[in-house]
N, C-alpha and C positions, 0 to 999 in steps of 0.2 A: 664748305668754307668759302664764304664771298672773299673774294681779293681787295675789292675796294674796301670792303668795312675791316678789313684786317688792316690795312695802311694807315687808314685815316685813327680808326679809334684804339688797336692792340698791341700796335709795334712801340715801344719806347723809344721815345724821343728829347728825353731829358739828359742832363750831362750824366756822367756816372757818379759825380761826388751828390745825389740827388738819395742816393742809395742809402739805407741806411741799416747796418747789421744787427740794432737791439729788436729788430720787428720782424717776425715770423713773415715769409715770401720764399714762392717760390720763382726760381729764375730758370728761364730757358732762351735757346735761341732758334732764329728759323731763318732756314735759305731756301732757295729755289727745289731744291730735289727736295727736302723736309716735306714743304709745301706740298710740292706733287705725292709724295708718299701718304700726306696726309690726307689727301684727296680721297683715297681709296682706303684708308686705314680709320675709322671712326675712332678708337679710341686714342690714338695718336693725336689725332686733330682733339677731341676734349682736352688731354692732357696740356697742346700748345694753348687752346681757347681761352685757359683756365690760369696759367698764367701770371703770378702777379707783375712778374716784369717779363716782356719778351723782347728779346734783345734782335736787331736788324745783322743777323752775322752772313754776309756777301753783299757784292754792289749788285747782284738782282731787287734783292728786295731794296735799295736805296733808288735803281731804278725806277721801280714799279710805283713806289710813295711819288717818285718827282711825275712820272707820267698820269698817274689816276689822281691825284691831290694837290701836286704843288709840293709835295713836303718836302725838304731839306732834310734828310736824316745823315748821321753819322754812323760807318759802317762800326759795328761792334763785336768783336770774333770771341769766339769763346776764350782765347786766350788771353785778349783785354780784362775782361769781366773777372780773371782767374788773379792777374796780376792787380789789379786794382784790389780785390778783394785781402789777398795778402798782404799788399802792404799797410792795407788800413790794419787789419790784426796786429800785424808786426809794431804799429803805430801804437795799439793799446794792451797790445800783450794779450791778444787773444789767443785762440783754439778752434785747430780745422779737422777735416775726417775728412780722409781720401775713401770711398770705396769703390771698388773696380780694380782693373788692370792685375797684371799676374804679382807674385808675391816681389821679383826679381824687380819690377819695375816701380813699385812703392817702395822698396826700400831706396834705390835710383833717388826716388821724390823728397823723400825723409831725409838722407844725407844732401843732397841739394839745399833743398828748403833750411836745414840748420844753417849754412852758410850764408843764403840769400837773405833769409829772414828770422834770425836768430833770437828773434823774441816771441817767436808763432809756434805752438806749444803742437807738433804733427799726430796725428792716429791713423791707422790705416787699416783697412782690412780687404782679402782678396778673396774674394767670393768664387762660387766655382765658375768653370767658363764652359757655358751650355744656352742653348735659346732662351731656357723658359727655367724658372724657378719651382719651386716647390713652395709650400706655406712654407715648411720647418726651414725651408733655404733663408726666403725671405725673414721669417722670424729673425733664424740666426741674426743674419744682416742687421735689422732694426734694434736687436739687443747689442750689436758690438755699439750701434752708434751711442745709443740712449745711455750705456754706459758710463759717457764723456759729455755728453748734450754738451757739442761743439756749438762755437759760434756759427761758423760756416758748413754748412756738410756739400763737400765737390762729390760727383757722380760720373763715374764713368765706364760706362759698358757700351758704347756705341749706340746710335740713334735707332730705332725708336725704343729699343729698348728700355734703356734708363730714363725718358720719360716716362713708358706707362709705366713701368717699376713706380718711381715716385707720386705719378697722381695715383694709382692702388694704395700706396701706404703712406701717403704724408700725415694722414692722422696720427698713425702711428710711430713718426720719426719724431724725435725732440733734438730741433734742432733748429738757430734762428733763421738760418737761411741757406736754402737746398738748392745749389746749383750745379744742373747739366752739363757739364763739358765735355764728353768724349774723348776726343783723339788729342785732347788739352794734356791729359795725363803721357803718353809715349812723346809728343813731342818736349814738354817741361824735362821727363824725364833723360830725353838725347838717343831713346830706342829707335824714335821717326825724327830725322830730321824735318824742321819747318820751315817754308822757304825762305829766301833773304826780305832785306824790307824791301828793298828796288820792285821785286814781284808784289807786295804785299802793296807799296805808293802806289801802283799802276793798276789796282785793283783786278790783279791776275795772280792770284795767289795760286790760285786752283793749278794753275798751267804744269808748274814744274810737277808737280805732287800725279798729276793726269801722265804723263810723259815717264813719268816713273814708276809708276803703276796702272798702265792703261787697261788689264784687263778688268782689273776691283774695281779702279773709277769711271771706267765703261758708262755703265747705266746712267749716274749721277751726268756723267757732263756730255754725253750722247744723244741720251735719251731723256729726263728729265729737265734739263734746260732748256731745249726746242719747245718744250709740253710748256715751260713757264713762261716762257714768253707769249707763245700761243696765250695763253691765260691772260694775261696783259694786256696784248693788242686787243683781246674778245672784251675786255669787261670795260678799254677806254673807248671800242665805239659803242658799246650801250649806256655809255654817260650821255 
């Protein structure tokens, strides 16, 4: 995975109302630790490569475009992408599919979501909670979806997982637009708090979330940040 040709030509850098939900795409997002994981992880990295919108979610990767391009990008969190995407449904009276997260926490989504956006028609299904699927797992999965061929279908089983899930079976999904969010689902739902905006303007989102859980976020803001940077300083002296 080159760093520079990922900035310059993968990462999305259009507004979000560019988006449009009658067109089959998939969406995902990448930060710094993704990045590194992806490094070592081949199917992970095809899954981000492939892409039809890959969204800039942390100010590394917003750094890395200004340092190796010039580029100006706008940082775009999963929870952006999530929020934009409902409202526009809520706008036409669309239909979404949560899958992921435990049964307790979709219904969380579902009663939320009728209040928030009460013209967004919700489906949900909680799949088991294990590394790795099975065909008949994943079947399952793609037939609760295809049963409602939602406008949107959100994904959430944490990273990388729920990406290679979706690039193994988006042929098989019917559904206009498959987007990754993760940790989008427990924080919408109020099981994980998500930090205030003040952390979030300061582009130190990660901070409080690190501090609260230092031994999980360990690796990610430890060890995988030093690696991306390293990554960045290496690729802007062989420009």
């Amino acid at each position: 995975m080159n760093l520079t040709q990922l900035v310059k030509h993968q990462i999305f850098d259009a507004p979000l109302s560019a988006i449009q939900i009658k067109k089959k795409c998939i969406i995902n997002t990448i930060n710094p630790h993704s990045f590194v994981i992806a490094k070592n992880d081949v199917t992970f990295q095809k899954a981000l490569m492939v892409s039809d919108i890959l969204l800039p979610d942390g100010v590394g990767i917003v750094w890395a475009a200004k340092v190796l391009k010039g580029k100006k990008l706008t940082k775009i969190a999963g929870y952006d992408i999530f929020l934009f995407l409902m409202e526009k449904l809520n706008k036409t009276g669309g239909n979404c599919f949560f899958l992921g997260a435990s049964a307790k926490t979709l219904a969380l989504i579902k009663e939320k979501s009728s209040k928030d956006f009460p013209n967004v028609i919700v489906h949900t299904y909680s799949p088991p909670y294990k590394a790795e699927f099975t065909r008949e797992e994943s079947k399952q999965m793609w037939e609760e979806v295809n049963a409602v061929q939602p406008d949107v279908l959100f994904v959430g089983m944490t990273a990388p997982k729920q990406e290679k899930w979706v690039y193994q079976y988006k042929e098989q999904l019917n559904a206009n637009i498959i987007c990754s969010i993760g940790a989008v689902f427990d924080f919408y739902a109020g099981t994980v708090k998500r930090p205030s905006k003040f952390w979030i303007k300061l582009g130190l989102e990660f901070l409080p979330r690190f501090l609260k859980e230092p031994r999980r976020l360990a690796e990610r803001n430890l060890v995988s940040t030093p690696k991306f940077v390293f990554e960045v300083l290496r690729a802007r002296v062989k420009q």
